[in-house]
C-alpha positions as CSV (number, residue, x, y, z in Angstrom):
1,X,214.4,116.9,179.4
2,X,217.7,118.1,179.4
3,X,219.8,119.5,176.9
4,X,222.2,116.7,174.7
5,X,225.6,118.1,174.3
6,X,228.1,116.4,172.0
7,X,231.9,117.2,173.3
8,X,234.3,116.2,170.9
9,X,238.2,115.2,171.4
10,X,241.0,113.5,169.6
11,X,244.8,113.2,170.6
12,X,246.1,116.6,171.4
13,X,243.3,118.1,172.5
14,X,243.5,121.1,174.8
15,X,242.5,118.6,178.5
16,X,242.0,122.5,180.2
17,X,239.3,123.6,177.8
18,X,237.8,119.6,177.4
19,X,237.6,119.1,181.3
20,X,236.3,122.3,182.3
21,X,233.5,121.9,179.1
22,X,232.9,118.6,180.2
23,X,232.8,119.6,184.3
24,X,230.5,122.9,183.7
25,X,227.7,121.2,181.4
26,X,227.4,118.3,183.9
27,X,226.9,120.4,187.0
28,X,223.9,122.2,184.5
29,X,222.5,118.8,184.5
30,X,223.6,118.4,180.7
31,X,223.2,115.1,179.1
32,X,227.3,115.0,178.0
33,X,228.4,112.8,175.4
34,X,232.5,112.7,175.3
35,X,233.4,111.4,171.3
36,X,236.8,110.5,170.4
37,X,237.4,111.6,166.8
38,X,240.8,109.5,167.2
39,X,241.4,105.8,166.3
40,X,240.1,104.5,170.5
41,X,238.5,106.1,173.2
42,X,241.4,106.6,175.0
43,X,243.1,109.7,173.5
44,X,246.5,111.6,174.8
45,X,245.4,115.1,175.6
46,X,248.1,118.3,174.6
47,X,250.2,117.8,177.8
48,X,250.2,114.1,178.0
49,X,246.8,113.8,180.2
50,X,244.8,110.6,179.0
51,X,240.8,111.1,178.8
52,X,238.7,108.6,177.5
53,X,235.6,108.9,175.3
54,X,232.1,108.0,176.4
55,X,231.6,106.7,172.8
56,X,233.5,106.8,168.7
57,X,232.1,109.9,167.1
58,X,231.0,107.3,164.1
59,X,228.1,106.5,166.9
60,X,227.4,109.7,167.3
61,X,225.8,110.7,163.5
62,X,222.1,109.2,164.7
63,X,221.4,111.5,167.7
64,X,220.0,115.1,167.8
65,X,222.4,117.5,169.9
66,X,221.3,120.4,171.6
67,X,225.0,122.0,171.1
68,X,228.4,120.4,170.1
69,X,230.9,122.5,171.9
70,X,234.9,121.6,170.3
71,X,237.9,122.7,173.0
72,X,241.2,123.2,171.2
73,X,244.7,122.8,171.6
74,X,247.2,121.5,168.5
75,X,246.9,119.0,167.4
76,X,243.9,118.4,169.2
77,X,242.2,120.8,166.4
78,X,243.6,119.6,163.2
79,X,242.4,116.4,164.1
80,X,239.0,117.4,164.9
81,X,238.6,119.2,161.5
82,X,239.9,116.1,159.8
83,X,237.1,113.7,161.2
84,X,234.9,113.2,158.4
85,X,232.3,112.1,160.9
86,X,232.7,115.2,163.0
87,X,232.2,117.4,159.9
88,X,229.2,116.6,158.9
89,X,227.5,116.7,162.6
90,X,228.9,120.1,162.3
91,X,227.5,120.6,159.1
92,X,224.0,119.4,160.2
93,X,224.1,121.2,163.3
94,X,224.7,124.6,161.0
95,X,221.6,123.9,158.8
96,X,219.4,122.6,161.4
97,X,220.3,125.9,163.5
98,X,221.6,124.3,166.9
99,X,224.3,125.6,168.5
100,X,227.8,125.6,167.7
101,X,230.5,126.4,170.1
102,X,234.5,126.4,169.7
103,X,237.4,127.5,171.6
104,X,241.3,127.6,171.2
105,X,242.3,126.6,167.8
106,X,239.2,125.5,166.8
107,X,237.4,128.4,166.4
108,X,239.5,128.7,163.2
109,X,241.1,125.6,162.5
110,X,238.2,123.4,162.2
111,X,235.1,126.1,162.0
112,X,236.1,128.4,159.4
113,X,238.3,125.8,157.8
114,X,234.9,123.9,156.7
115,X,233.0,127.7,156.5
116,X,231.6,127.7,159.5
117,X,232.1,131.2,160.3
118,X,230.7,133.0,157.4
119,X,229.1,135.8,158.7
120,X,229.9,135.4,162.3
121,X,231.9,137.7,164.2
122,X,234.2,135.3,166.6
123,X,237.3,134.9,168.3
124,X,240.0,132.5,169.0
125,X,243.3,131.8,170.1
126,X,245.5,135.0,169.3
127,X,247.9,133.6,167.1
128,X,244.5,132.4,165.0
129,X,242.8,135.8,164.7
130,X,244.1,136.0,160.9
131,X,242.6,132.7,160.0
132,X,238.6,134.2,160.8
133,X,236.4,135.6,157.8
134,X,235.6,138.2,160.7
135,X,237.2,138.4,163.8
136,X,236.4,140.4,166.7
137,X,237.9,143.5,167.0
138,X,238.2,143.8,170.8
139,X,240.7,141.0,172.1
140,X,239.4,141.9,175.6
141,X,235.8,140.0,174.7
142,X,237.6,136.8,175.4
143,X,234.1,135.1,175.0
144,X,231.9,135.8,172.1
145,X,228.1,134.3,171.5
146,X,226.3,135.5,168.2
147,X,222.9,134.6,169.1
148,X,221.3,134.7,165.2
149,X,224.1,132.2,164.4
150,X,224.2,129.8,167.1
151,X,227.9,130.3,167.9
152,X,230.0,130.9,170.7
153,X,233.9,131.4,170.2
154,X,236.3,132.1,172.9
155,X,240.0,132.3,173.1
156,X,241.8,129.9,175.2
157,X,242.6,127.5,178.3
158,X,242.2,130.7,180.6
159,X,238.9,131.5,179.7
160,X,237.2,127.9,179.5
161,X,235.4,128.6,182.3
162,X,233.8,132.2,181.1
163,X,233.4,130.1,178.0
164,X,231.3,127.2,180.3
165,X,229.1,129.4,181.8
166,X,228.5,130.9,178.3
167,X,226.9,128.0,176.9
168,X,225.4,126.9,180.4
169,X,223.6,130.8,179.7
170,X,222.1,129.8,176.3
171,X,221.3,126.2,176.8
172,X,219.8,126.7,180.1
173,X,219.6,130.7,181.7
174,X,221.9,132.9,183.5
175,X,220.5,132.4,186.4
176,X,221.8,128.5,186.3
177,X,225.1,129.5,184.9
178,X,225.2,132.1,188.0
179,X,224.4,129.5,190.3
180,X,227.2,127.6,189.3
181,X,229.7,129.8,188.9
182,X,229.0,130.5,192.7
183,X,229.1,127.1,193.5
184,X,232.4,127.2,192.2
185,X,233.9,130.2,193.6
186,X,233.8,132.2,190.3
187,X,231.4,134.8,190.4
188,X,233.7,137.1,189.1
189,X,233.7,135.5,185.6
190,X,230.3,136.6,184.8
């Protein structure tokens, strides 16, 4: 059976980080789900790309998910931790202990906006660091999984792919996410 993955967007969302999410879990053979958290399906990504939705996150409160993985980008973010329908997935997801994972922004502006993060040593977009209960020291671990916690943190549009193959790792093994990133030329991510 494979694994259900809910990928969130809204307008202003990071279409880097969404796509390569997206792209990554599907090669895994990932059951992806693509919510809007925005008014339509059809949302205007950070640099004007349009993506549409699979489905309205309101249809998404039913289902199970393996992982809900946010990308980031501003506004994309802000909107994300405003979706009242979005937060409590999250929240479930937390106390059910299935995996979390962020990048970007949201790391910090949705995660440890609704307390996410307590106790979990992540990263994010630089100019975010400050807003983590306990960031990583080392900005060179661009990619950060915390196995007890279920989350995975990472930094930004240029590693989205290390990020990927991160969660292709935990949902499925590293020798899948290996396979891939050969597939795709980027063995030297991992």
């Amino acid at each position: 059976m494979s694994k259900r993955i809910l990928i969130p967007i809204a307008d202003g969302t990071e279409e880097l980080e969404a796509v390569t999410i997206i792209d990554i879990l599907r090669r895994a053979e990932c059951d992806v789900t693509v919510a809007s958290c925005s008014h339509s399906p059809n949302i205007t990504a950070s640099r004007g790309v349009s993506l549409t939705a699979d489905k309205m996150i309101a249809e998404c409160l039913s289902t199970s998910w393996n992982m809900i993985a946010l990308p980031g980008g501003i506004p994309g973010a802000e909107n994300l931790r405003d979706s009242t329908s979005l937060t409590h997935l999250l929240k479930t997801q937390k106390n059910e202990n299935r995996w979390i994972a962020a990048i970007c922004a949201a790391p910090a502006v949705v995660l440890a906006h609704h307390g996410l993060l307590d106790n979990v040593t992540a990263t994010s977009y630089p100019s975010f660091q400050d807003q983590l209960p306990n960031p990583e020291p080392d900005q060179l671990k661009t990619v950060i999984t915390d196995p007890a916690q279920k989350i995975i943190t990472s930094q930004g549009p240029g590693t989205a792919m290390s990020f990927a193959l991160a969660l292709v790792t935990v949902l499925a093994s590293r020798e899948k996410a290996d396979l891939i990133a050969r597939q795709m030329c980027a063995w030297h991510l991992l």
